[in-house]
Short mmCIF file of the C-alpha atoms (twelve columns), coordinates in Angstrom:
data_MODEL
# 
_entry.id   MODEL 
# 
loop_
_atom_site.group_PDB 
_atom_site.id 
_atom_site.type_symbol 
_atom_site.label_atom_id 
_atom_site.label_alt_id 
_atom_site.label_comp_id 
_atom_site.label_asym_id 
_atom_site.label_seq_id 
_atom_site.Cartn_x 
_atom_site.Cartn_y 
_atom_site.Cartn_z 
_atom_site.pdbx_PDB_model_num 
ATOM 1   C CA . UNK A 1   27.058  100.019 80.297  1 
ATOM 2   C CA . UNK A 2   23.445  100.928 81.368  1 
ATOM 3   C CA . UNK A 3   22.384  104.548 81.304  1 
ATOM 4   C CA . UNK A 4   19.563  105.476 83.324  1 
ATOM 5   C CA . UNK A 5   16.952  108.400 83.106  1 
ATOM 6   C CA . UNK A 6   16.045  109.078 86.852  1 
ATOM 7   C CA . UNK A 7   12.212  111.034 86.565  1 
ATOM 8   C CA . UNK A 8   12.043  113.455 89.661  1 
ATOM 9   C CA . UNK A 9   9.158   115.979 90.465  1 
ATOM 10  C CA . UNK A 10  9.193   119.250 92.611  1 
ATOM 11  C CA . UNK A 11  6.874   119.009 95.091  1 
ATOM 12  C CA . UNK A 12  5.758   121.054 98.331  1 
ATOM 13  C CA . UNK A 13  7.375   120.144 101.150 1 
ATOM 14  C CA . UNK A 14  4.793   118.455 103.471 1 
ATOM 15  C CA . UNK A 15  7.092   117.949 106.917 1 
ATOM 16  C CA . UNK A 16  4.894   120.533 108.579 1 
ATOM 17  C CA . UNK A 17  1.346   121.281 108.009 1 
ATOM 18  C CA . UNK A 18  -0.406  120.267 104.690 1 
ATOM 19  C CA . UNK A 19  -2.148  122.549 102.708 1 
ATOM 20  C CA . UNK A 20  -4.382  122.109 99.318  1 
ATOM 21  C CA . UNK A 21  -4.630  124.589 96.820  1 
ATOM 22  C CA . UNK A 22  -7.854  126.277 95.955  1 
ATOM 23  C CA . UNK A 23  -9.171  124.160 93.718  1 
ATOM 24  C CA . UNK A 24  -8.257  120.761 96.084  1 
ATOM 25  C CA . UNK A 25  -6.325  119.330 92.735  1 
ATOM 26  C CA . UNK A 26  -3.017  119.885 94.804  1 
ATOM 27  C CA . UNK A 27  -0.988  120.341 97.937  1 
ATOM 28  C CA . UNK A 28  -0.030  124.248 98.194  1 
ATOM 29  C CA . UNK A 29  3.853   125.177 98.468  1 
ATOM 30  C CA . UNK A 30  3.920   128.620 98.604  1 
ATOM 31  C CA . UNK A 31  4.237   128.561 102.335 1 
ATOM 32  C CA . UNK A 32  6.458   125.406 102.760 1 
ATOM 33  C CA . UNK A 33  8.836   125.280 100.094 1 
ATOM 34  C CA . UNK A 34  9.969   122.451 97.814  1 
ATOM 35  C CA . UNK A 35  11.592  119.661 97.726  1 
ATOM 36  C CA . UNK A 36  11.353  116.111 95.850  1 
ATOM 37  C CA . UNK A 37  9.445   113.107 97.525  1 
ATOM 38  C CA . UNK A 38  12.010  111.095 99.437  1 
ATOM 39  C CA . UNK A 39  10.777  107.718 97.033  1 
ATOM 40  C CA . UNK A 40  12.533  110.411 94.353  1 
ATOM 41  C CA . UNK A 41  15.529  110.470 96.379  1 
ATOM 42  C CA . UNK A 42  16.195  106.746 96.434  1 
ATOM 43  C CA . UNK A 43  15.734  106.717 92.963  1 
ATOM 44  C CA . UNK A 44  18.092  108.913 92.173  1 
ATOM 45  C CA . UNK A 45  20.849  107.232 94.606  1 
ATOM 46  C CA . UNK A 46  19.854  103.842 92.797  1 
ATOM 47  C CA . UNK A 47  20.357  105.544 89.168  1 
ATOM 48  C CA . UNK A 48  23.664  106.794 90.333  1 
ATOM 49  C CA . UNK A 49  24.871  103.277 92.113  1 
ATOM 50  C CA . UNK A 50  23.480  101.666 89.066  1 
ATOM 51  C CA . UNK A 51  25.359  104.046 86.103  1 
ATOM 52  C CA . UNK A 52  28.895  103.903 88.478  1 
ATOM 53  C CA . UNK A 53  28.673  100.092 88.312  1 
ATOM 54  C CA . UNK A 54  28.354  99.587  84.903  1 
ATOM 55  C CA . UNK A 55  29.882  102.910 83.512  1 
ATOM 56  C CA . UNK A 56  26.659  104.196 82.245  1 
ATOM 57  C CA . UNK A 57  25.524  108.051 82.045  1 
ATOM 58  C CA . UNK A 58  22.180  109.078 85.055  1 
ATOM 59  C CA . UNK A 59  19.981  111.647 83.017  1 
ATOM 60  C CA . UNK A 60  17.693  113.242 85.784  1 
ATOM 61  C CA . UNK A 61  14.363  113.839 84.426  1 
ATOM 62  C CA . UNK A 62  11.324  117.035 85.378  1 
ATOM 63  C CA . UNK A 63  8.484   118.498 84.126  1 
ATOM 64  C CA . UNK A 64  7.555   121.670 85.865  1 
ATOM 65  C CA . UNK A 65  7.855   125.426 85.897  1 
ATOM 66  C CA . UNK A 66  11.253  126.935 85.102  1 
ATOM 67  C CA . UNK A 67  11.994  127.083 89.307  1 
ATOM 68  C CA . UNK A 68  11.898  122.911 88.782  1 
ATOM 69  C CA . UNK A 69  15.658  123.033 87.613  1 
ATOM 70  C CA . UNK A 70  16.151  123.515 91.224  1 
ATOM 71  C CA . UNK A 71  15.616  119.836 92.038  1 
ATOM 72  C CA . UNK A 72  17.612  119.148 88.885  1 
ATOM 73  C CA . UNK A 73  20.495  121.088 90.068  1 
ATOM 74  C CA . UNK A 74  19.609  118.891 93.581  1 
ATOM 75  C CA . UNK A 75  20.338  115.437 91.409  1 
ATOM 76  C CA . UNK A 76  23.562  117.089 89.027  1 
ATOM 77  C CA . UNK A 77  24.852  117.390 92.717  1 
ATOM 78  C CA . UNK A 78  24.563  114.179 94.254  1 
ATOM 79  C CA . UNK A 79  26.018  112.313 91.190  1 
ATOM 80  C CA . UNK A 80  23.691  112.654 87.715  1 
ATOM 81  C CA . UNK A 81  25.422  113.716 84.838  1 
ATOM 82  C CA . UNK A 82  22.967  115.425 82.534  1 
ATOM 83  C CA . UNK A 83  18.836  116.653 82.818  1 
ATOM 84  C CA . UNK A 84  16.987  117.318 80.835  1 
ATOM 85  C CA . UNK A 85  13.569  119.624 81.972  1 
ATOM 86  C CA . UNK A 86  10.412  119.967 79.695  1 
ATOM 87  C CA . UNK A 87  9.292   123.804 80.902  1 
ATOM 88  C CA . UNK A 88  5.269   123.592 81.397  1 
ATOM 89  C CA . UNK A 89  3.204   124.004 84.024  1 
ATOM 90  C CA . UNK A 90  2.987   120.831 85.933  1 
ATOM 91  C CA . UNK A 91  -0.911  121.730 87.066  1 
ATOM 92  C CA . UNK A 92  -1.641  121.199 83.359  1 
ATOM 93  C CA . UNK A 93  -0.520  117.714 82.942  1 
ATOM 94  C CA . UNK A 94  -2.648  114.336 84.306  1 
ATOM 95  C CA . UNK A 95  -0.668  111.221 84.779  1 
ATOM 96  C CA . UNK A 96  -1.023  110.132 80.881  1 
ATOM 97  C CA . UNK A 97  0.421   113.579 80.036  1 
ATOM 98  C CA . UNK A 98  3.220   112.988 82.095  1 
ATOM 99  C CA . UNK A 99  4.320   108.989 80.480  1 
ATOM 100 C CA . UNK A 100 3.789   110.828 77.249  1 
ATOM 101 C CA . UNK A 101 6.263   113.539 77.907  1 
ATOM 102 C CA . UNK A 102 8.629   111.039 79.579  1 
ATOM 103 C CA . UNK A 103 8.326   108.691 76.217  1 
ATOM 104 C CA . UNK A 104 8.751   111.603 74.232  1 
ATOM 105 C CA . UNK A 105 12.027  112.093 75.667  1 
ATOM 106 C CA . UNK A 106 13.412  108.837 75.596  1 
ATOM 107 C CA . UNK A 107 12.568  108.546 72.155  1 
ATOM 108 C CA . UNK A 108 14.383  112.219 71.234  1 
ATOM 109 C CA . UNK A 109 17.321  111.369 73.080  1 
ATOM 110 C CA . UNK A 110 17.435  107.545 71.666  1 
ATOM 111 C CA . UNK A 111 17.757  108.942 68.041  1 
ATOM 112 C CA . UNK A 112 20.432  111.632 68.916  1 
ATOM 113 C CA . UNK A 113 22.407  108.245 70.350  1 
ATOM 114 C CA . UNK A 114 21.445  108.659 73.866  1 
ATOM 115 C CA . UNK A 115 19.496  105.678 74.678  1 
ATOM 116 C CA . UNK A 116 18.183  104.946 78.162  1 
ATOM 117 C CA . UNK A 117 18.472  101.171 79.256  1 
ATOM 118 C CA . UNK A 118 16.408  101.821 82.524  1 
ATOM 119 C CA . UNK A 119 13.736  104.363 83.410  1 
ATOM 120 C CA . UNK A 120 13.685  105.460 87.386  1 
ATOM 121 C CA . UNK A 121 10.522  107.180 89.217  1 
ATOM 122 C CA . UNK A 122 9.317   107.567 92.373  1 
ATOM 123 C CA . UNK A 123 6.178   105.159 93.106  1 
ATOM 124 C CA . UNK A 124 3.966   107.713 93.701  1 
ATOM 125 C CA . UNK A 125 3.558   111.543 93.202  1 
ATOM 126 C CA . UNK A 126 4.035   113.089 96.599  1 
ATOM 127 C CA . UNK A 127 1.780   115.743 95.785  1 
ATOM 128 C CA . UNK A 128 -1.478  114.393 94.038  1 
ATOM 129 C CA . UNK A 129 -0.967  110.828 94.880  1 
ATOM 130 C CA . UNK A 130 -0.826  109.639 91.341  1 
ATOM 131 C CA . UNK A 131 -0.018  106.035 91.472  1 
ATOM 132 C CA . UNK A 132 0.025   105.954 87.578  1 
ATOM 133 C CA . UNK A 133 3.209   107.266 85.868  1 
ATOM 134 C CA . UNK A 134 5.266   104.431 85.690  1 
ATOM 135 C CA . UNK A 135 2.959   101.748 84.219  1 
ATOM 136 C CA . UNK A 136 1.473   104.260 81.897  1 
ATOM 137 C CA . UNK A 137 5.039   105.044 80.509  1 
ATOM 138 C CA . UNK A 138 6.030   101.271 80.373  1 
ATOM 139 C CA . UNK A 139 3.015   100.630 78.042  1 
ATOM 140 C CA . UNK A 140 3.678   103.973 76.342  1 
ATOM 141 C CA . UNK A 141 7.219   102.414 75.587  1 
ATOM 142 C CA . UNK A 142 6.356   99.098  75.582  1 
ATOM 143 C CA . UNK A 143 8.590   97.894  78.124  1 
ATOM 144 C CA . UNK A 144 8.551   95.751  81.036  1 
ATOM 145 C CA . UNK A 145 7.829   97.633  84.465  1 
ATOM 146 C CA . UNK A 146 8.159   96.722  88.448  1 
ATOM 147 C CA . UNK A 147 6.243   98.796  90.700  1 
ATOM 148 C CA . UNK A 148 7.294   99.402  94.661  1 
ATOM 149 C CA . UNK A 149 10.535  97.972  94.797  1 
ATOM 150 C CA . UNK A 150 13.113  99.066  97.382  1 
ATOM 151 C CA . UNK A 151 16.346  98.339  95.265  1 
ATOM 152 C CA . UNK A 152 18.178  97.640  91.804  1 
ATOM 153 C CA . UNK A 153 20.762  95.922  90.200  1 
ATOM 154 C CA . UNK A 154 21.924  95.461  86.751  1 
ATOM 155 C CA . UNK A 155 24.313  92.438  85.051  1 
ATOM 156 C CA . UNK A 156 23.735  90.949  81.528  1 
ATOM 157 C CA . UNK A 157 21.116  93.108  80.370  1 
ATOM 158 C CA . UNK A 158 18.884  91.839  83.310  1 
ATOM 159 C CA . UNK A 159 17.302  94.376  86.003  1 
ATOM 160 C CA . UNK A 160 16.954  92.643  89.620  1 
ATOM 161 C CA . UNK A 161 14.393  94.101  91.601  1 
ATOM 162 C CA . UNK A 162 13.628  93.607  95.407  1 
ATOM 163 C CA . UNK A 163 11.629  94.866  97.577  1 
ATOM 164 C CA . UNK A 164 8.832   93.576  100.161 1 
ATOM 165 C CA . UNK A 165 5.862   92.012  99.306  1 
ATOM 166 C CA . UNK A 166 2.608   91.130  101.241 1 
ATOM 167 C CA . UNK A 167 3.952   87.173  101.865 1 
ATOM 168 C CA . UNK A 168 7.189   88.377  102.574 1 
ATOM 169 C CA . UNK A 169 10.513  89.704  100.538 1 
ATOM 170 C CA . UNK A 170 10.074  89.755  96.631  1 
ATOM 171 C CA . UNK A 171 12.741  89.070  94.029  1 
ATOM 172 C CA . UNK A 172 11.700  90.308  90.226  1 
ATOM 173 C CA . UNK A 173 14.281  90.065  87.080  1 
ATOM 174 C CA . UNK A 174 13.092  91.634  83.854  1 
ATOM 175 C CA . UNK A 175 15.743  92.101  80.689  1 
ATOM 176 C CA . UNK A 176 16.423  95.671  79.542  1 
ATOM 177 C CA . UNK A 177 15.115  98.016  78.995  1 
ATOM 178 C CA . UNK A 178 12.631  98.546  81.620  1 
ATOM 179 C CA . UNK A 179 10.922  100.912 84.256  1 
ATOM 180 C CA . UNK A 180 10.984  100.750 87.679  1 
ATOM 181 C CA . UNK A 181 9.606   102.831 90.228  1 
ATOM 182 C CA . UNK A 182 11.032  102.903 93.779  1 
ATOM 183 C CA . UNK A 183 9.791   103.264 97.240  1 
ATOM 184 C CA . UNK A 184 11.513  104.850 99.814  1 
ATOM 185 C CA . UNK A 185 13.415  102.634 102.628 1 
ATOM 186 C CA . UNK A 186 16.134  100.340 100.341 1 
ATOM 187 C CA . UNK A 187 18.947  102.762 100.169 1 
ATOM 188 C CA . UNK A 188 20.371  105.579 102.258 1 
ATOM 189 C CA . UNK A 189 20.316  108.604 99.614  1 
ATOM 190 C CA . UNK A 190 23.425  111.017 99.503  1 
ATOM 191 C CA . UNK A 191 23.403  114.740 99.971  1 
ATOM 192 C CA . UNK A 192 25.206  117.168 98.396  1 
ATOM 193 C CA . UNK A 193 28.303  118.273 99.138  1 
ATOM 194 C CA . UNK A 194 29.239  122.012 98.413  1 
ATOM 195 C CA . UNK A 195 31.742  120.511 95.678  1 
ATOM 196 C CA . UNK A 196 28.438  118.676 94.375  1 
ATOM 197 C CA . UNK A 197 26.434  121.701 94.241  1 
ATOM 198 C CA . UNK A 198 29.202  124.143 92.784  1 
ATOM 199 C CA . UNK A 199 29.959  121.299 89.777  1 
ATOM 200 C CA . UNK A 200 25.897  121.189 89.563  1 
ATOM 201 C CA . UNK A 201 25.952  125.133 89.015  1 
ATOM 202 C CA . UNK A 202 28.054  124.448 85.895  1 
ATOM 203 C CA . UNK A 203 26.341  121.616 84.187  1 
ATOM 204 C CA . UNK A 204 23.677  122.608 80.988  1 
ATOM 205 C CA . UNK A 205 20.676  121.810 81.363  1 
ATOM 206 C CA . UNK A 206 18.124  120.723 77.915  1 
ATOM 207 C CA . UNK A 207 14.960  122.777 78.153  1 
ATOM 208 C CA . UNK A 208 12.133  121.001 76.005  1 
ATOM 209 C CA . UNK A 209 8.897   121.924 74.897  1 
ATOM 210 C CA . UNK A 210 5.800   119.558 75.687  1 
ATOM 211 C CA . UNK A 211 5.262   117.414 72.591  1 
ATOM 212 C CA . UNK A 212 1.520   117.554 72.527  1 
ATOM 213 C CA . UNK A 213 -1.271  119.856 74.400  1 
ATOM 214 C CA . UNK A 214 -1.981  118.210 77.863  1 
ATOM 215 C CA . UNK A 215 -5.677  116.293 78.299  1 
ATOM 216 C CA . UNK A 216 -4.824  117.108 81.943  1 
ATOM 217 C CA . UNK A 217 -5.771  115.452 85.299  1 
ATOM 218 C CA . UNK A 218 -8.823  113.698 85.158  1 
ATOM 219 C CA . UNK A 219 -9.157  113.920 89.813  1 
ATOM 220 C CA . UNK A 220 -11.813 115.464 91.154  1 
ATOM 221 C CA . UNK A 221 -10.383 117.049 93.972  1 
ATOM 222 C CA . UNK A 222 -7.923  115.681 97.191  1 
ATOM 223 C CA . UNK A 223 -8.866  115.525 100.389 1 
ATOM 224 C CA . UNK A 224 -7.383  116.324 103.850 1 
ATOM 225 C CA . UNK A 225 -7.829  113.459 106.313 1 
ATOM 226 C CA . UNK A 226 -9.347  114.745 110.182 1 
ATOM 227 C CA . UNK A 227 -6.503  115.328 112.432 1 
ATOM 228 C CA . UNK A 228 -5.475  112.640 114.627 1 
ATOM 229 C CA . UNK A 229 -7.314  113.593 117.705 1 
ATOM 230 C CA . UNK A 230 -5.308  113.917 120.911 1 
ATOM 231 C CA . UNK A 231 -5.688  113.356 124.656 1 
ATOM 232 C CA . UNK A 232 -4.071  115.186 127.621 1 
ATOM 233 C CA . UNK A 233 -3.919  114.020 131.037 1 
ATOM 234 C CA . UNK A 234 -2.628  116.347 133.745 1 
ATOM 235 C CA . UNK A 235 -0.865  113.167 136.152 1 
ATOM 236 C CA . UNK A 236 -0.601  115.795 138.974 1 
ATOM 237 C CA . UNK A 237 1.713   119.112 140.245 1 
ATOM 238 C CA . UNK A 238 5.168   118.997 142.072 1 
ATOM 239 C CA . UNK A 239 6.419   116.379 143.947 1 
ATOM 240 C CA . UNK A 240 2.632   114.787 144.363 1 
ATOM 241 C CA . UNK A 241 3.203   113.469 140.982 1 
ATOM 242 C CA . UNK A 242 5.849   111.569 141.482 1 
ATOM 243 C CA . UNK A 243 3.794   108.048 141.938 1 
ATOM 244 C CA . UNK A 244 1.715   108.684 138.953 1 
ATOM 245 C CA . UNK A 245 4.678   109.180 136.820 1 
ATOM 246 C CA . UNK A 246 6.546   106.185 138.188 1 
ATOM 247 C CA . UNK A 247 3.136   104.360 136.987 1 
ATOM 248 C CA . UNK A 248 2.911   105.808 133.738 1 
ATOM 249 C CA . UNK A 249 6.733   104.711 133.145 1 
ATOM 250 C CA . UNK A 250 5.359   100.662 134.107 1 
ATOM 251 C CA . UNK A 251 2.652   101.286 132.166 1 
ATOM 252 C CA . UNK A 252 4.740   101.946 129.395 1 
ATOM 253 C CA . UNK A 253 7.312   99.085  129.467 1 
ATOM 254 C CA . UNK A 254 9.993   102.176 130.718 1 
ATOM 255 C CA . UNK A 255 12.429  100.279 133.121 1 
ATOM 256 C CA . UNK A 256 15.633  101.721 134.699 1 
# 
């Protein structure tokens, strides 16, 4: 039996344009919504795969504000079994803040009985681009960690990791427990059904306090990249186009 705390984090929703906040120390929301980064999603899939194979319990994982149990409700749905959501203000807390409120978790819930074999998180934060979390919290716990892997298995107290590499596909194995943080691409994640969502409605959800006053982030500010630049070229009106699109199309590698 493995049980499996799955970390998730609600973020703006950056499919249309992004937008920084006024101080530049995060991507703005209020116009976009929220969601969870889609390396989030796989995570969660894998922590539910992972807890149905071996009959363990997925504990989905957020610090935020108190409209985060949204994106917990989003995981209770799509096959997690409990959360647990420490209510602060997630502008507060850097990186270190973060591992020390995810360690401070595992460690409550490991001495009420309710150990967790395997730690899940997204490889990066899709808001701030904190690349930190996960190797912060394995030292905090003193555990093993992967970084960037595309999938998971469990058997015999051993994690298998995969996931691509700059030479090529990679292959890790470290015992339990562990942390792991997943990229997107390695599994296809499930959506909620309206069964999945009703059931989510009804499960409790543990409201925490931060253990410890946040240092905070230590960033100095994010930046936008230019826009892409782009190039229009008017190939002609009516029929007198015709040639010049049949070009373009060879141009292209476009055959019939």
């Amino acid at each position: 039996m493995t049980n499996v705390l799955v970390c998730v984090k609600r973020v703006p929703d950056s499919s249309g344009e992004v937008v920084l906040t006024e101080d530049a120390q995060s991507v703005d929301g209020r116009y976009a919504g929220f969601t969870v980064s889609a390396h989030e999603d796989c995570a969660v899939e894998l922590a539910v795969q992972v807890t149905a194979a071996t009959g363990g319990e997925a504990t989905a994982f957020t610090l935020g504000s108190e409209e985060a149990v949204e994106q917990l409700r989003g995981a209770l749905a799509v096959g997690c079994t409990a959360a647990t959501h420490v209510v602060a203000d997630p502008a507060a807390f850097g990186p270190a803040d973060v591992a020390r409120e995810i360690a401070a978790v595992v460690r409550a819930h490991e001495a009420e009985g309710r150990s967790h074999d395997l730690v899940l998180l997204g490889n990066d934060a899709a808001d701030s681009g904190d690349f930190q979390v996960g190797i912060r919290l394995a030292y905090e716990l003193g555990r093993p960690v992967v970084n960037g892997v595309a999938t998971v298995e469990v058997a015999d107290g051993v994690v298998t990791a995969r996931g691509d590499g700059p030479d090529g596909p990679e292959t890790f194995r470290v015992p339990l427990p562990a942390v792991v943080t997943i990229l997107e691409g390695g599994v296809e994640p499930r959506y909620p059904t309206v069964p999945g969502r009703m059931k989510a409605k009804k499960v409790p959800v543990e409201e925490r306090t931060p253990s410890a006053e946040p240092v905070g982030p230590e960033r100095v500010r994010l930046v936008l990249p230019p826009p892409t630049p782009s190039r229009v070229e008017i190939l002609g009106e009516g029929p007198a186009a015709a040639a010049a699109v049949v070009d373009l199309f060879e141009k292209l590698g476009v055959t019939r």
